[in-house]
N, C-alpha and C positions, 0 to 999 in steps of 0.2 A: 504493500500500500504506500511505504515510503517514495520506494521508486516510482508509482502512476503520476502521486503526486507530483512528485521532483520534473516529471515528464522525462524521465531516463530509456532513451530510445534508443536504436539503432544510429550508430555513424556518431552519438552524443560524445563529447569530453566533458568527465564525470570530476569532480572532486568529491573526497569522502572523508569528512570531517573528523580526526578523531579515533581513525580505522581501527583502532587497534586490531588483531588477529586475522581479522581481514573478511570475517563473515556477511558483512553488507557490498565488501569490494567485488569480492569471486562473485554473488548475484549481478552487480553492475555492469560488470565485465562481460559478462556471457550476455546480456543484454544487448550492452552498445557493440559486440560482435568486434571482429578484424579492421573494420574501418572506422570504431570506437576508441577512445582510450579514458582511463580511470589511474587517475593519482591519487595514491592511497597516504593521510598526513598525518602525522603523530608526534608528539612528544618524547617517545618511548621505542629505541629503535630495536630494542629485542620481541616487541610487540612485529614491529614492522617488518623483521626480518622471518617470522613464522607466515606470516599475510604475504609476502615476496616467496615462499615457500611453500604455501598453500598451491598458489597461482602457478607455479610450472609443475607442481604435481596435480593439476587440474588441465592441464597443456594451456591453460590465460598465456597469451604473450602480448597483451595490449597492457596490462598491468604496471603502474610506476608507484614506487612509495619514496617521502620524503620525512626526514624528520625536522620538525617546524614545531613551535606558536603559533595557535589560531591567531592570538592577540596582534601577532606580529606576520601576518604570511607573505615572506619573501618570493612573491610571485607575481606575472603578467597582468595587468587589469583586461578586464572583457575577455578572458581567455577560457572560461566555460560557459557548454550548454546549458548544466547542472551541476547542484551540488546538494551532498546529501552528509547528513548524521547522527548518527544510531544512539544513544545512551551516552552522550560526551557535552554537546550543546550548558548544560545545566550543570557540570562540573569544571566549565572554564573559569577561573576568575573572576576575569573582567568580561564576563560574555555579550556587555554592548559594542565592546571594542572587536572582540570576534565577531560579532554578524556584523558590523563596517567594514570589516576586510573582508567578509566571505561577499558580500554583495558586490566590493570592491572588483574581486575577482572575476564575476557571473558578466558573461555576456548580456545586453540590453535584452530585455523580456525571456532571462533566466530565470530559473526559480531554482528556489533552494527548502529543503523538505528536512525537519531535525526529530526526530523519536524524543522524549523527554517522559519522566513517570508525573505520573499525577500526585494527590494530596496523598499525606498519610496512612486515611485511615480509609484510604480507597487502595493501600500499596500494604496491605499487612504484612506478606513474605518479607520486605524491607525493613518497612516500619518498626514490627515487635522486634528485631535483634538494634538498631540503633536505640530503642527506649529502652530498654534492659541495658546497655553498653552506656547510657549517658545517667542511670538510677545507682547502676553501682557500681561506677565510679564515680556518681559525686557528679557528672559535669554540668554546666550551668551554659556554656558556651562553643559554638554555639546555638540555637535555639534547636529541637531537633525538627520540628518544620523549615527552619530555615538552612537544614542541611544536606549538603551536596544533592542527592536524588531527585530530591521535593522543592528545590529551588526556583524553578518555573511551572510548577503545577495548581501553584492557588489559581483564581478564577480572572484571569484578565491576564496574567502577568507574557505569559510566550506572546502574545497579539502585540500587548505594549511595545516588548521587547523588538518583536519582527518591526513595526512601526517607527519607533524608536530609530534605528538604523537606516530608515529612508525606505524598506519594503513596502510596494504595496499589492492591490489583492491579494490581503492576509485572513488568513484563515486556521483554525484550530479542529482536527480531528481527534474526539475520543476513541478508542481503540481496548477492547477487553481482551485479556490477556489469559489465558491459563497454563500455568507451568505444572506438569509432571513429572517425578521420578520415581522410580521403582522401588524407593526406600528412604525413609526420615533420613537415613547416613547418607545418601548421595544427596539429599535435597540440603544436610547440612554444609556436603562439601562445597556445595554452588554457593552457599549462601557466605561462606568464608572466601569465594573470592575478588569481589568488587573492592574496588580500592577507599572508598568512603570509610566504608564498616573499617576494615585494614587501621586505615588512620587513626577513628576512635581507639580501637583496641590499643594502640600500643600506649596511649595517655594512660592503659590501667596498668598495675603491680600485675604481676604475675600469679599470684591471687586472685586478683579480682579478674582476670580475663578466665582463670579456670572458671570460679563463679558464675562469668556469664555465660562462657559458652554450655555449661550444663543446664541454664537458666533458658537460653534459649531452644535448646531442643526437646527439653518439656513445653516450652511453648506453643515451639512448629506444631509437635506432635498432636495438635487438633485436625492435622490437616492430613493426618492418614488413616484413610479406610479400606476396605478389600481389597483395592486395587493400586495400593501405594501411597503415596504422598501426592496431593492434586490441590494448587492453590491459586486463586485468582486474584487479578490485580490490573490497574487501567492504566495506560499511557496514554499519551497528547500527540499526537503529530500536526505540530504546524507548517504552515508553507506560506512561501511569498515569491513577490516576483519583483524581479530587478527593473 
C-alpha cells in the first residue's frame, strides 16, 4: 500500500528512506524493474550492507545503498520519481528537516509515502514493553507517548508535518496491522529488536532490565491462544506530493 501510494512504478527512481535491511527496497526494486532504480539510505551501514546482500541474492541489480542523514541528504535535487519509508520517518530527530530534504530530492509532482505507528494504546505489542521499561526504571523522560514509535501518531500530527515541509495533497492512511508468531518466545525475540525499546533498556541496572523483561512477557502472554501469539496494532501511512 506504501508503494501504490508513493506511485512506485515501472522505469521509477525510488529513494527508500531509512532502509534499513532492505525489506521495502527488494519490493521496490522488483517493481521499478531493469529500467528502474532504488537507492537504499541509512545511517547504519551494517544495516545496508545485509539490504546490498539481500538484492544480489534476489538477482536486484538496479539496487544502490548509501549511508547518509535524512537531516542532511547529500544528494541531486529533483532526482526522484518516488520516495518511500517504512518505520524510520518518526524516529529521525529533527524529522521537519528530513521531509525538507526528502521533498528537496523528489522530482516536481513526486510523492513521497512514510509507514509511521499510530497512538499507544492502538500499538499495544509496542506500547506495554516501553511502559513496563519506563515504570521500572523510574523514567520520567521522555514522555512514553512522546517516544520514538508514537511520535507522529496522535491525531493531526504526520499531515502537519507532511504540510509543514511544503507537501501538498497530503493525506493520512490508517492501516491494521496483525503480527503472528508461533510462540510468546519468538514474539519476545521480535519484540527485543527495534532500536527504541534497545535504548530505554540500557538506562536500566541490570536488575531492573531482568525485571522487565520477565515483566513483559507475562504481559505479551495475553496475546496467545491455540494458534500462537496473534496481536494487533494500527499504523499511518501518509503521502504527499512535491
Amino acid at each position: 500500500m506504501m508503494l501504490d501510494l508513493a506511485k512506485v512504478d515501472a522505469g521509477s527512481r525510488v529513494l527508500d528512506v531509512g532502509a534499513g535491511t532492505g525489506d521495502s527496497t527488494l519490493v521496490a526494486a522488483q517493481r521499478v524493474g531493469p529500467n528502474g532504480r532504488v537507492l537504499a539510505t541509512d545511517i547504519s551501514a551494517s544495516v545496508l550492507e545485509i539490504a546490498a546482500e539481500s538484492a544480489q541474492h534476489a538477482g536486484l541489480s538496479n539496487v544502490d545503498t548509501l549511508v547518509v542523514d535524512t537531516q542532511r541528504l547529500d544528494l541531486e535535487t529533483d532526482a526522484f520519481d518516488a520516495a518511500v519509508s517504512r518505520n524510520c520517518l518518526m524516529l529521525i530527530s529533527d524529522y521537519h528537516q528530513a521531509l525538507t530534504q526528502i521533498r528537496r530530492v523528489l522530482k516536481p509532482g513526486g510523492r513521497f509515502a512514510a509507514m509511521v505507528f499510530s497512538t499507544p494504546d492502538r500499538c499495544p505489542l509496542i506500547s506495554i514493553p516501553h511502559a513496563i521499561v519506563f515504570r521500572v526504571g523510574r523514567l520520567t523522560s521522555p514522555a512514553p507517548e512522546r517516544f520514538g514509535e508514537f511520535r507522529l501518531g496522535a491525531p493531526g500530527m504526520l499531515e502537519d508535518a507532511y504540510r509543514t515541509a511544503g507537501f501538498r495533497e497530503v493525506s493520512v492512511h490508517t492501516v491494521p496491522i496483525r503480527r503472528r508468531f508461533p510462540s510468546l518466545a519468538e514474539a519476545i525475540q521480535h519484540v527485543r529488536g527495534p532500536l527504541p525499546l534497545r535504548e530505554l533498556m540500557v538506562r536500566l541496572s541490570d536488575a531492573e532490565q531482568a525485571q522487565a523483561w520477565a515483566e513483559i512477557e507475562r504481559a505479551l502472554g495475553q496475546f496467545v491462544g491455540p494458534n500462537g501469539f496473534e496481536a494487533t496494532y494500527e499504523q499511518l501511512i501518509g503521502v504527499g506530493t512535491k
